[in-house]
Wavefront OBJ file of the C-alpha trace (Angstrom):
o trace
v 31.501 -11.981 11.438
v 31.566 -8.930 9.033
v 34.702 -6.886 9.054
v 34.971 -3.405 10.532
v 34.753 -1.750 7.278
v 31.645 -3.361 6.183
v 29.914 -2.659 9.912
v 30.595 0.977 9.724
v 29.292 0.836 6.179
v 25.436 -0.184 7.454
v 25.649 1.739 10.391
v 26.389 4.840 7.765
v 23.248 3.341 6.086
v 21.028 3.026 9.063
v 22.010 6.448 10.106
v 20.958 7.818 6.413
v 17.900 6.192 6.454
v 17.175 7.102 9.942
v 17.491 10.457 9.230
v 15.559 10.421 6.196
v 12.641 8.775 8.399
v 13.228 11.500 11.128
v 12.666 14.130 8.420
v 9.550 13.030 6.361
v 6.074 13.278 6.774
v 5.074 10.051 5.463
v 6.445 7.169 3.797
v 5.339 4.142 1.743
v 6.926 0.185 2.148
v 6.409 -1.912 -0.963
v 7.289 -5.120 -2.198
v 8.993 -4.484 -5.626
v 9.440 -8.236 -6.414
v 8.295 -8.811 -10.379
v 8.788 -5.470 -11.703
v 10.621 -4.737 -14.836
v 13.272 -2.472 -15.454
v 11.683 -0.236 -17.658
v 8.945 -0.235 -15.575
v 11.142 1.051 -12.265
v 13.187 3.037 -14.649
v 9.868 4.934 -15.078
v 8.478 4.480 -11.436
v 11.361 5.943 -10.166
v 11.642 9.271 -12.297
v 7.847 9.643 -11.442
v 8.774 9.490 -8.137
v 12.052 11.615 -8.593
v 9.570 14.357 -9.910
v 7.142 14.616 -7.210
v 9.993 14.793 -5.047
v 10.080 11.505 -3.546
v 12.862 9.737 -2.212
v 12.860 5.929 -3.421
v 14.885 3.312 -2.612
v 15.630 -0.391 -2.338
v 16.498 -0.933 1.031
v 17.697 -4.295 3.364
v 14.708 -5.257 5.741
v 17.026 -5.346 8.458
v 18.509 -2.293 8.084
v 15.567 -0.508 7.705
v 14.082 -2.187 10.494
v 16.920 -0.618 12.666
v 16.393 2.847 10.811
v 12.405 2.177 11.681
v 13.167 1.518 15.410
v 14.863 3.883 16.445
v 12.497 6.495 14.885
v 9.517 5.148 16.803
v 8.213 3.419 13.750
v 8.979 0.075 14.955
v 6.015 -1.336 13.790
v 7.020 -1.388 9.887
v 9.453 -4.566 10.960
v 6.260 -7.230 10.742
v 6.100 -5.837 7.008
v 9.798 -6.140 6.515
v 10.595 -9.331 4.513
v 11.272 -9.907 0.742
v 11.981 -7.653 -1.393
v 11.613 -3.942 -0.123
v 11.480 -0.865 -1.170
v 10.680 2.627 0.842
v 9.178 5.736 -0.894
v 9.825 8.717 1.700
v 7.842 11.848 1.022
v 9.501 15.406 2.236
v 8.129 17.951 4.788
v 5.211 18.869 3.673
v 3.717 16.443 1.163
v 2.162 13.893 2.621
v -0.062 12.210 -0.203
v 2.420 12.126 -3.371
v 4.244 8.750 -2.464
v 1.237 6.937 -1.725
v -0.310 8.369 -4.804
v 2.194 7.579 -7.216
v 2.930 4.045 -5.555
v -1.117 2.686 -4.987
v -1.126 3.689 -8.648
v 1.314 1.795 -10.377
v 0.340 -1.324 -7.605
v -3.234 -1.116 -9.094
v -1.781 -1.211 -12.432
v 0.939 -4.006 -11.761
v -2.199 -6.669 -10.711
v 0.007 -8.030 -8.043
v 3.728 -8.110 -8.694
v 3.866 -5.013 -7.029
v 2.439 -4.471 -3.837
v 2.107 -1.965 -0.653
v 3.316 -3.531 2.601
v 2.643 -0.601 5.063
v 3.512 3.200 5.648
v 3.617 6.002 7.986
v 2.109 9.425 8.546
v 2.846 11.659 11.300
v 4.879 9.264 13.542
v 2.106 6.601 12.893
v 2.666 3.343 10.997
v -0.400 2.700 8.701
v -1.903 -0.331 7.127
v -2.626 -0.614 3.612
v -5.864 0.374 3.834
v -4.558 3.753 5.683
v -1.933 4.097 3.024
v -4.888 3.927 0.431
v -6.734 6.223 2.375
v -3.764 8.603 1.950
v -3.705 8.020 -1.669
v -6.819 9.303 -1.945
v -6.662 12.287 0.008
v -6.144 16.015 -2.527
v -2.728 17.204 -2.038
v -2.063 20.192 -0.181
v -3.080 22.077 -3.226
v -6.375 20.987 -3.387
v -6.824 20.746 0.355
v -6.085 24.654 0.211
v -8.595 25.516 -2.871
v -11.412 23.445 -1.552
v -10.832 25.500 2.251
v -11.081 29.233 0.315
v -14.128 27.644 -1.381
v -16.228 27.003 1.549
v -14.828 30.256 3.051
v -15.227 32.283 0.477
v -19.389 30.371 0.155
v -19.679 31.205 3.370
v -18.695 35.329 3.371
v -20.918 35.475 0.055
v -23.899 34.007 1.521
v -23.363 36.402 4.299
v -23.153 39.766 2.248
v -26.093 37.855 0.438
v -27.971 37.905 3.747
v -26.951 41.317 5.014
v -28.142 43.251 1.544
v -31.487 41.510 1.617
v -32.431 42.589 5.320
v -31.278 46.027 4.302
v -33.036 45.954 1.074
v -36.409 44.496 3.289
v -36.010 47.238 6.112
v -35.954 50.035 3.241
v -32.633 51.146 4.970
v -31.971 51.550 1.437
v -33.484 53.741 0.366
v -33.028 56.155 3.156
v -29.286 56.220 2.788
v -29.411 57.258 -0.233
v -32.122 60.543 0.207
l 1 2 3 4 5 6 7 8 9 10 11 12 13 14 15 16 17 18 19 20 21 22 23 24 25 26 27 28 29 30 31 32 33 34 35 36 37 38 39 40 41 42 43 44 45 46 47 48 49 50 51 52 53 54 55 56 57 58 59 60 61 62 63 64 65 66 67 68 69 70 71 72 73 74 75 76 77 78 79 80 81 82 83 84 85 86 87 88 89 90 91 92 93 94 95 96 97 98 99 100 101 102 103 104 105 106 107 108 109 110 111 112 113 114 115 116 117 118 119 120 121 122 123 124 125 126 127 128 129 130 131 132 133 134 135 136 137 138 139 140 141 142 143 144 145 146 147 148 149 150 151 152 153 154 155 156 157 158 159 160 161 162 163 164 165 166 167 168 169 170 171 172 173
């Protein structure tokens, strides 16, 4: 049996991580196992950069943190070695960009477990998904794009069934 000391010590950690989890948008669960150190040396400020929390985490521990968040589904991914990348507020894609890059890269050693968006644990196919998705950025650009198509074509429109009707013209006289 642990001590005291050491109990209160991963219920501090489960309470951490369970707040982190509360907190995020949307998170990524990899197995690390057969990386190097330079390599998470450099994964990690990546990751520090985009504002991404990374850490290496105990399965059971973060299966506690995961349960009592509603994300109790991530505990069939949880054995090995594990790792959780935890994106903030309001960026959903940049963990599971940064992460589904470096495990195409890795050929293997490195791989995605699961994740979670919204409340919702993915698979890795959804966590791909996500990695492919534009940023909020881009989301934003490509919306004033169409919108700003659309009001064009409409002015567009509007001129030429003035300019047919001679309206014009009469205006101006």
């Amino acid at each position: 049996m642990p001590s005291q000391a050491v109990l209160e010590q991963k219920k501090a950690t489960v309470a951490a991580l369970q707040e982190k989890l509360s907190n995020s948008c949307s998170g990524v669960v990899v197995n690390y196992e057969g990386i190097t150190v330079a390599d998470d040396t450099k994964l990690r400020k990546e990751l520090r950069e985009a504002g991404v929390y990374y850490a290496v985490v105990k399965n059971t521990l973060l299966g506690y943190a995961a349960e009592n968040t509603g994300l109790g589904e991530l505990k069939d991914v949880l054995h090995g070695t594990t790792a959780i990348a935890i994106s903030n507020e309001d960026d959903y894609t940049s963990a599971a960009k940064i992460l589904s890059k470096y495990a195409e890269d890795s050929k293997g050693a490195f791989t995605i477990k699961a994740g979670y968006c919204d409340g919702s644990v993915i698979d890795v196919a959804g966590v791909d998904k996500l990695a492919k998705m534009p940023n909020k950025e881009g989301l934003l650009c490509m919306l004033c794009y169409a919108l700003n198509g659309n009001i064009s074509g409409l002015a567009r429109a509007l001129q030429a069934v003035v300019d047919k009707n001679g309206e014009g013209e009469s205006a101006e006289a």
